[in-house]
C-alpha positions in Angstrom: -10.2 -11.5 13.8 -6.4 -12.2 13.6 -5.2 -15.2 11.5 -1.6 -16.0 11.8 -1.9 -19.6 10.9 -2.4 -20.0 7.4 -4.1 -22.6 5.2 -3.9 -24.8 8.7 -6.3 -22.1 10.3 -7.8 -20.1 7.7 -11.0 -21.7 6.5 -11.9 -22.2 10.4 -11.3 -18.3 11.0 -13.0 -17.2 8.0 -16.1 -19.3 9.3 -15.8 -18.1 13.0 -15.8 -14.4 11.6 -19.6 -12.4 12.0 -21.4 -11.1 8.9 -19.5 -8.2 6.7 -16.7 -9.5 9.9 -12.6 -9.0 8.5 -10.2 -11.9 8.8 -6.0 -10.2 9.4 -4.1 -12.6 7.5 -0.9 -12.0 9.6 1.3 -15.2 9.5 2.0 -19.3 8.4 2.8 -20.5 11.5 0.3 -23.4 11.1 1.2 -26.1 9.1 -0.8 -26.3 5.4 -3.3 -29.7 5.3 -2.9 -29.8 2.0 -6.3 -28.2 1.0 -6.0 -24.1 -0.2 -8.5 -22.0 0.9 -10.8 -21.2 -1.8 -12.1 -17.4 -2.2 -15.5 -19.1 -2.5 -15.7 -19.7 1.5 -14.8 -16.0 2.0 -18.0 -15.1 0.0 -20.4 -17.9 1.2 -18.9 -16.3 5.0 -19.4 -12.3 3.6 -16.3 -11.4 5.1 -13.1 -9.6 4.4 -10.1 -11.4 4.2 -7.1 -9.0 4.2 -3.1 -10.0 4.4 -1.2 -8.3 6.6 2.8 -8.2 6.3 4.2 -8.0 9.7 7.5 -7.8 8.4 10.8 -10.2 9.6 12.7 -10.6 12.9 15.6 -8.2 11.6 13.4 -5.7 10.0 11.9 -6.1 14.1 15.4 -5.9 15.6 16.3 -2.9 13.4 12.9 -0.6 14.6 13.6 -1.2 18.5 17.4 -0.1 17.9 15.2 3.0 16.4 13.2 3.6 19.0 16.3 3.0 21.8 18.7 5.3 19.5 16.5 8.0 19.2 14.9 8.0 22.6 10.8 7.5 21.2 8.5 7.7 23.6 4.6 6.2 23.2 1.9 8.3 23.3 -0.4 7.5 26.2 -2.6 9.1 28.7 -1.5 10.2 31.6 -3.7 8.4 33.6 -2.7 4.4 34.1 -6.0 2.2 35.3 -5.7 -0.9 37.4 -7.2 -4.3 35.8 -10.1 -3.6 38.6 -10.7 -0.3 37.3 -11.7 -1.3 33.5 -15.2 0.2 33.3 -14.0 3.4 34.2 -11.1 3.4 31.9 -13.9 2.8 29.3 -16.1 6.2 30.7 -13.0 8.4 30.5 -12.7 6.8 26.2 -16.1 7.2 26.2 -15.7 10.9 27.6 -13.1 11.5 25.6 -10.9 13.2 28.1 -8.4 10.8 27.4 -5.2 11.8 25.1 -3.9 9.0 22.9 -3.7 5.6 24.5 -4.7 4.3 27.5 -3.2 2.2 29.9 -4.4 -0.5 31.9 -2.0 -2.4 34.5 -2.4 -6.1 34.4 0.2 -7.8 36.9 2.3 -6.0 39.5 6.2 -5.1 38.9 8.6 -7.3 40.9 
């Protein structure tokens, strides 16, 4: 489970989680109530809660620049699945005939 409210979110996340479940501590977008979360309600929930630093809007700017620069390309599969065709993007993971990522098209290009 992703987290990226803070002390506004984080005792409610850290209760949704399943058993031996981990909470991503990503952001503080939430404002704080005033009450910390305690590392008791981790335990009680027998979860992990690990922080995750996404880093900052420049240090975001700067890595596209990188990728545009130095022409990176993503690693994907060369075959793309439609939205209708889920279950059998799933059998070709399953089958592992698949190399890297796959990639399944949500909406149509204008």
């Amino acid at each position: 489970m992703v987290d990226v409210g803070g002390n506004s979110s984080l005792a409610q996340s850290i209760k949704a989680v399943r058993t031996d479940g981990v909470v991503a501590a990503t952001g503080l977008l939430g404002s704080s109530d005033g009450r910390d979360v305690l590392l008791i309600e981790a335990l009680w929930n027998v979860c992990t809660v690990r922080g995750v630093l996404l880093g900052t809007r420049e240090q975001f700017h700067d890595m596209v620049r990188f990728i545009e620069d130095h022409d990176v390309q993503l690693a994907v599969d060369n075959v793309t699945f439609s939205l209708g065709e889920v279950k059998e993007a799933y059998r070709r993971l399953e089958k592992q005939k698949h190399f890297a990522k796959i990639v399944i098209k949500i909406a149509q290009e204008p």
